[in-house]
C-alpha positions in Angstrom: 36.5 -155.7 -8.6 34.7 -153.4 -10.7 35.5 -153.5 -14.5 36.3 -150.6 -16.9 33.6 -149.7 -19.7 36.5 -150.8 -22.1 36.9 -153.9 -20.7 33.2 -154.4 -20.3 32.4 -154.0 -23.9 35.5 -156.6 -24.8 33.6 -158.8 -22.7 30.2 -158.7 -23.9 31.9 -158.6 -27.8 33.4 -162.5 -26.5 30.1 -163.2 -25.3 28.5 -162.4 -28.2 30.6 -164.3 -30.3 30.6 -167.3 -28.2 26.7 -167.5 -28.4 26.3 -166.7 -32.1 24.7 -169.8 -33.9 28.1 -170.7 -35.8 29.3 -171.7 -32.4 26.8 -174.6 -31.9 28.0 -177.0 -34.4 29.5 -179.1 -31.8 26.9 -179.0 -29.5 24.0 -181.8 -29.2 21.0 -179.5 -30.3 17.4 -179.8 -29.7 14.3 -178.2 -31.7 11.2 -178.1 -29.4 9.2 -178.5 -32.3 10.5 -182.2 -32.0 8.9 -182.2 -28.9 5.6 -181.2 -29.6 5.5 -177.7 -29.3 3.5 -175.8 -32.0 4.3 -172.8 -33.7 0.8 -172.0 -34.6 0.1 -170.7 -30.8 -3.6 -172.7 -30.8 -2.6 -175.6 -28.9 -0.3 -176.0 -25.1 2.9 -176.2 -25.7 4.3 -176.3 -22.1 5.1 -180.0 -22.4 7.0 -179.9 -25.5 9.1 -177.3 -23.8 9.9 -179.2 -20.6 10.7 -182.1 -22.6 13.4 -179.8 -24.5 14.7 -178.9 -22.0 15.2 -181.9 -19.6 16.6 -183.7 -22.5 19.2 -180.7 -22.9 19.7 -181.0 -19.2 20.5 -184.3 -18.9 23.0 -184.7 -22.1 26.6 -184.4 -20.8 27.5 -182.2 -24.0 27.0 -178.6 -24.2 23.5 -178.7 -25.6 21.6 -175.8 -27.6 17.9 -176.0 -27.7 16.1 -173.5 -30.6 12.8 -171.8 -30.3 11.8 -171.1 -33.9 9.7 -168.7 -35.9 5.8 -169.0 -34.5 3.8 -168.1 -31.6 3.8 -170.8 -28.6 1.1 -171.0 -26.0 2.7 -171.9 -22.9 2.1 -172.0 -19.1 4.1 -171.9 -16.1 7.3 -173.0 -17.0 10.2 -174.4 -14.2 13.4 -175.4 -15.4 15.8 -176.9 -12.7 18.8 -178.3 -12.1 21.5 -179.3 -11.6 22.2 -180.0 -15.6 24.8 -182.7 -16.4 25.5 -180.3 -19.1 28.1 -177.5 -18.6 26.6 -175.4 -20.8 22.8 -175.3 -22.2 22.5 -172.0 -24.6 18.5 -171.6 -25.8 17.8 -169.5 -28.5 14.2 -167.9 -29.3 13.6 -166.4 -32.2 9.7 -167.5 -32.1 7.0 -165.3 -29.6 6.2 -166.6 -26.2 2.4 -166.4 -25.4 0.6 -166.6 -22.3 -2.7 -167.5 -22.1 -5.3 -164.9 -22.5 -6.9 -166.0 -19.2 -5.1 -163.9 -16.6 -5.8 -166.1 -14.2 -3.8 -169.0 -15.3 -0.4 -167.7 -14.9 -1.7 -165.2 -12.0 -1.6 -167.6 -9.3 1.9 -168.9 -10.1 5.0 -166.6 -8.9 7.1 -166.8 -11.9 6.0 -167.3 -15.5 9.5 -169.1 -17.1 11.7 -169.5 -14.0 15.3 -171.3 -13.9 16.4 -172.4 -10.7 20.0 -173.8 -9.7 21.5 -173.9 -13.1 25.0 -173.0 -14.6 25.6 -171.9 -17.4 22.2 -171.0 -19.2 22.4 -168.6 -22.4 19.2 -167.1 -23.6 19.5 -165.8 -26.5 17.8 -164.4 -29.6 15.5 -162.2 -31.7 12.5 -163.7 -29.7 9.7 -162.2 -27.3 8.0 -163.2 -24.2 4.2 -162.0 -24.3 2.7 -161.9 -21.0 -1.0 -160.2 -21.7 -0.7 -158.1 -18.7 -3.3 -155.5 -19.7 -6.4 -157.7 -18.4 -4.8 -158.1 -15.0 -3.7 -154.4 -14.6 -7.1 -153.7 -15.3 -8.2 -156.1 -12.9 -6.4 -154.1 -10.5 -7.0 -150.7 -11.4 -11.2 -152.0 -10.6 -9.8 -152.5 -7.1 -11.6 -155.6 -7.1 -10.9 -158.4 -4.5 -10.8 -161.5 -6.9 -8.1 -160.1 -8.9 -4.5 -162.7 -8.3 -1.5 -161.0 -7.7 0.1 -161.5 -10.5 3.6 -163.4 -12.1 6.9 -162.8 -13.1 7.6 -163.2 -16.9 11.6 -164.7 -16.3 13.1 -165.2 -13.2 16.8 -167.2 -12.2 17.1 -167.7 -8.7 20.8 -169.6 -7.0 21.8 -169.8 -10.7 25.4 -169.3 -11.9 26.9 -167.8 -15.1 24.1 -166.5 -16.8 23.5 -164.8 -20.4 20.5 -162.7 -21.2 21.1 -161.7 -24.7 18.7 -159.3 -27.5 15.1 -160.7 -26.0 11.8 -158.4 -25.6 9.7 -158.7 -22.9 6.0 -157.5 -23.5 3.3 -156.6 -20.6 4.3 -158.9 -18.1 2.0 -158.8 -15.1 4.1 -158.5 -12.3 8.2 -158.0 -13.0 9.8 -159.0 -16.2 13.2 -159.9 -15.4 14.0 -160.6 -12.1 17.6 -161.8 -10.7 17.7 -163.8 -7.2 20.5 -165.2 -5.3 22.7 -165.2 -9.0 26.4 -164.9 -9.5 28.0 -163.9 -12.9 25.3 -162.7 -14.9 25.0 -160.4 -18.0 21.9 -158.8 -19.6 22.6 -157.2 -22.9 20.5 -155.7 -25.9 17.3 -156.5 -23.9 13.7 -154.4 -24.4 11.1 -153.9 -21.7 8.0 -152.7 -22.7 4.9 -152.2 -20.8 2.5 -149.3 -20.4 3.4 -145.9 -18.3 0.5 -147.3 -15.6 1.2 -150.6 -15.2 1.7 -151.9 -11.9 4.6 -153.1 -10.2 5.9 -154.5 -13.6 9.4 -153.6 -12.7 11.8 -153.7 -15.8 14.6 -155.6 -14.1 15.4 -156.6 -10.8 18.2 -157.9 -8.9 19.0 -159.1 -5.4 21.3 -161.1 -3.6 23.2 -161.5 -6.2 27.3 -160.2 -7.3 29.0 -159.6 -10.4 25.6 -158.6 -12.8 26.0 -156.0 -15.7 22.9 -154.8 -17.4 24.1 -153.1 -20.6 22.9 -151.4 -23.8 18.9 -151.9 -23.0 15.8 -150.4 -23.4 12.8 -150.0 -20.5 9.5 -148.6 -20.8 6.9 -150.3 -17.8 5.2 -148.4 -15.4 7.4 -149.3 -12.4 10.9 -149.3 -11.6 12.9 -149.2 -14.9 15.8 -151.2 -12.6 15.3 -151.9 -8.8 18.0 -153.2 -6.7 17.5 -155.0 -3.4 19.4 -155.9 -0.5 22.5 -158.5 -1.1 23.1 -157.0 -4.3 26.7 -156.8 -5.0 28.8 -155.5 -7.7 26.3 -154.5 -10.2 27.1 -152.4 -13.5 24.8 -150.7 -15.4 25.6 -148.8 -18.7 23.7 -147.6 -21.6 20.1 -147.6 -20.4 17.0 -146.1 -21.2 14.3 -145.4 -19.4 10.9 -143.9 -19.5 8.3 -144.2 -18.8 9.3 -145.7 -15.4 10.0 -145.1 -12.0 13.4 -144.9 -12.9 16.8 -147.0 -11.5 15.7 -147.8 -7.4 18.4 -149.0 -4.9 15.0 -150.1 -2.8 12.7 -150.4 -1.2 15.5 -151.1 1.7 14.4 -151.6 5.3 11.3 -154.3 4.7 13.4 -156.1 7.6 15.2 -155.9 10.5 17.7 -158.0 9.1 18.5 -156.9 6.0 21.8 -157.7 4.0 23.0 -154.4 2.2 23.9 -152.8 -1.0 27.5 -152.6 -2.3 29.8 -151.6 -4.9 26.8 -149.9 -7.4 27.9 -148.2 -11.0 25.0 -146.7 -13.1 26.9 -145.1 -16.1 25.8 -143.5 -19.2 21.9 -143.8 -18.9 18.7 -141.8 -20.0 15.7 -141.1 -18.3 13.0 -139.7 -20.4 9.1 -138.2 -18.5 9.8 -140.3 -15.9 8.9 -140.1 -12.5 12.6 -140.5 -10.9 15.6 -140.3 -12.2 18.4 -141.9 -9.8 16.4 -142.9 -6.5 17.5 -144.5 -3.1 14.6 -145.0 -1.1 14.3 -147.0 2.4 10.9 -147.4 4.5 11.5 -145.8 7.7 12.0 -148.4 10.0 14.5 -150.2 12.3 16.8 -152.2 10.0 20.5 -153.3 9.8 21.2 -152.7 6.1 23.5 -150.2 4.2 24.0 -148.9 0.9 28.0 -147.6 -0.1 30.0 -147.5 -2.9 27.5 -146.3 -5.2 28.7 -144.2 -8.4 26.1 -142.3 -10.9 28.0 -141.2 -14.0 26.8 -139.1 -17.0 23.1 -139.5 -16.8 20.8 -137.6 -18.9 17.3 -136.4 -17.4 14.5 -135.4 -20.0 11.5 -133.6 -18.1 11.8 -136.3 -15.3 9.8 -135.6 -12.0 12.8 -136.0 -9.5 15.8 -136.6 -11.7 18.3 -137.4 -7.9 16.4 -138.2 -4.9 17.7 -140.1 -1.5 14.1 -140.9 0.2 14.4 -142.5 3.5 10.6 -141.5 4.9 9.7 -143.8 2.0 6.0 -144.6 4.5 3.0 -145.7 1.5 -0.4 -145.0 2.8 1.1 -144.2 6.3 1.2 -148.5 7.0 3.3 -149.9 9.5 6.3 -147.2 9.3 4.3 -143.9 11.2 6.7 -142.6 13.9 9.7 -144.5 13.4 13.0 -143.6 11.3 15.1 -145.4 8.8 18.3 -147.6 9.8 19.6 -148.1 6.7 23.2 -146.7 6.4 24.0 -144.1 2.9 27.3 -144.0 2.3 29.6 -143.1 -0.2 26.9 -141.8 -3.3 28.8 -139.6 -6.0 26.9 -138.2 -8.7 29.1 -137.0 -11.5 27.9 -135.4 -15.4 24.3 -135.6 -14.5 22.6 -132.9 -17.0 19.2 -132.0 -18.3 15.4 -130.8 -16.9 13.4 -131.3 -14.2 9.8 -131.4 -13.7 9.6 -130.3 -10.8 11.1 -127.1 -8.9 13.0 -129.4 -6.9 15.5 -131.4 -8.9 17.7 -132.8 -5.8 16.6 -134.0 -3.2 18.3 -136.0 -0.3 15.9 -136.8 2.5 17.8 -138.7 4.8 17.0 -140.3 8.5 17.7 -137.9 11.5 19.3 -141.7 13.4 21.6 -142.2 10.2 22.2 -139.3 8.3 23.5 -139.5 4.5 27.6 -139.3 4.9 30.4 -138.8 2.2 27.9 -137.8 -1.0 29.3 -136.2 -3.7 28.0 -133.8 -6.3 30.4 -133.1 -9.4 29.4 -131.5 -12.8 25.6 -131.7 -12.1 23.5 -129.1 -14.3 19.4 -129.6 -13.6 16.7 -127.2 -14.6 13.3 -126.5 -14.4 11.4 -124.5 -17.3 14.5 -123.1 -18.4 15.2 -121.9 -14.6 17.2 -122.6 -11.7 15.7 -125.4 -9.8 16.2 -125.7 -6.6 17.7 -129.0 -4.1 16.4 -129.9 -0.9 18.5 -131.6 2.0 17.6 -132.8 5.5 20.1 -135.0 7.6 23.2 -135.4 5.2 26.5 -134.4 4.8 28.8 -134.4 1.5 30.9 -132.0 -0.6 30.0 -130.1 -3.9 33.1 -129.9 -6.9 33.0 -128.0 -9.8 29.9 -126.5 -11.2 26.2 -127.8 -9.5 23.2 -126.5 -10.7 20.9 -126.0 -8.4 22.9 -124.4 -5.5 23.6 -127.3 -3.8 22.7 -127.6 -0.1 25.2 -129.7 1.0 
């Protein structure tokens, strides 16, 4: 069931409350400079901070571990459960460091990963530094020995999950990413990488129901949001974004069998020089996934490159895609109050498969230009209705 924006913000305002410090005086609390970490950010402190938490994790009280002022050189970092405790809440208010060499975290997949917990809180004025810079330049030498890269903070088959007021800073690879979750809420967050990084999506979310990003900043050089198959009853409100890729339902169609994408809202967001606006984009290939129930309400585009685009040709470098079409399934995408420039001449654009075309999109209130002009829409393979004023002439 999707919630109201009223009821949304009452939410996170309980959330908030519940998290804030004065809350934990019942809780068994850990410092992880008891545990050897070191503030100074000269010396390892992933031990100290595996000790933290595995204490926290196996006290059957609610537990509260702190991260205090300081810098803290850290490596690859899994928590697990399952916790005996119902409810562990961490608060960082010190900066996360990786190491300098790229190559230390490059090889792992995630950075600080949680996997099959309940009821984690991260919370705080805190930072996570991921020294990207050296890798992306790594890659942009198109050199052979460069590793692939890691996520800064990952929760994969995790329950009830708070992501409160953190920064994430150059991460190599994604910075937040959100796999196989239920009952999670990212609030007050800020993404920050540079406009050419690669692949350092902002957020991302997959197989997972009931997530709510709200109120959050994202500058990286990839998607500012990208949502994958299984995703289910995700809200978004109050987003920036830019530069970026902009808020991706995609890439769809990677597999044959491919769980779908349901029950979207995107409300009240920005999108500032960047190079899409509100995309949907699936490789063209043979695949048994769907996207419906998607809603785009009251977006603002500043100078963005395509500001409303459905691409299902999405074919890179003409790989494993040439001469086959798209099977994922678009239906039900309304676009209401979306307002500002283009550019580009083309400002909509809904490039759909000729096996499954676009059904049931909607266009309401939409008012794009380009260089003070009319810009123009492009359609091919879809089928929807316009209301009220659209601007460009809408070719549906």
């Amino acid at each position: 069931m999707k919630l109201s924006g009223r009821n949304f913000h009452g939410i996170i305002a309980i959330v908030f409350v519940m998290l804030s410090t004065s809350s934990t005086s019942a809780m068994t609390k850990f410092n992880v400079l008891n545990f050897g970490a070191n503030p100074i950010g000269r010396t390892d402190s992933t031990d100290g901070f595996l000790k933290a938490w595995n204490a926290a994790c196996s006290t059957a009280d609610s537990t509260f571990i702190y991260v205090p002022k300081g810098r803290y050189l850290v490596g690859s970092l899994a928590f697990k459960g399952q916790c005996k405790s119902p409810q562990i809440i961490i608060r960082i208010d010190g900066t996360i460091v990786a190491p300098s060499d790229y190559g230390v975290l490059g090889k792992w997949e995630n950075w600080v990963s949680f996997e099959r917990v309940n009821g984690v809180s991260i919370i705080g004025q805190g930072a996570f530094d991921a020294k990207g810079p050296s890798l992306w330049a790594c890659k942009a030498s198109r050199s052979n020995s460069c590793p692939l890269g890691t996520t800064t903070l990952r929760f994969t088959n995790s329950n009830n999950i708070t992501i409160n007021r953190l920064t994430s800073l150059n991460s190599q690879m994604f910075h937040i990413a959100i796999n196989g979750c239920q009952n999670v809420q990212i609030q007050g967050v800020k993404i920050i990488a540079a406009g050419d990084s690669p692949n350092t999506d902002g957020i991302h979310v997959q197989l997972s129901t009931n997530v709510k990003i709200f109120n959050s900043s994202i500058k990286t050089g990839d998607d500012c949001i990208s949502i994958g198959p299984g995703t289910k009853n995700l809200w978004i409100e109050q987003v920036t974004c830019g530069p970026g890729h902009g808020i991706s339902i995609g890439s769809l169609a990677k597999d044959l069998e491919e769980d779908g994408v349901q029950n979207v809202t995107v409300k009240k967001t920005i999108f500032s020089d960047s190079q899409n606006g509100l995309r949907i984009k699936s490789w063209a290939r043979p695949s048994s996934g769907f996207v419906q129930g998607v809603r785009f309400i009251d977006s603002v585009m500043r100078n963005v490159q395509n500001p409303i685009v459905i691409d299902q040709n999405y074919c890179p470098h003409n790989e494993n895609c040439p001469g086959q079409v798209s099977g994922i399934k678009i239906k039900d995408i309304m676009y209401e109050n979306i307002r500002g420039t283009s550019s580009t001449p083309i400002a909509i654009k809904f490039d759909c498969s000729p096996k499954n075309p676009c059904t049931e999109i909607s266009l309401r209130n939409v008012n794009l230009t380009y260089l003070d002009k009319d810009a123009q829409s492009f359609c091919c393979n879809v089928m929807g209705k316009v209301f009220d004023l659209v601007r460009p002439n809408s070719c549906l």
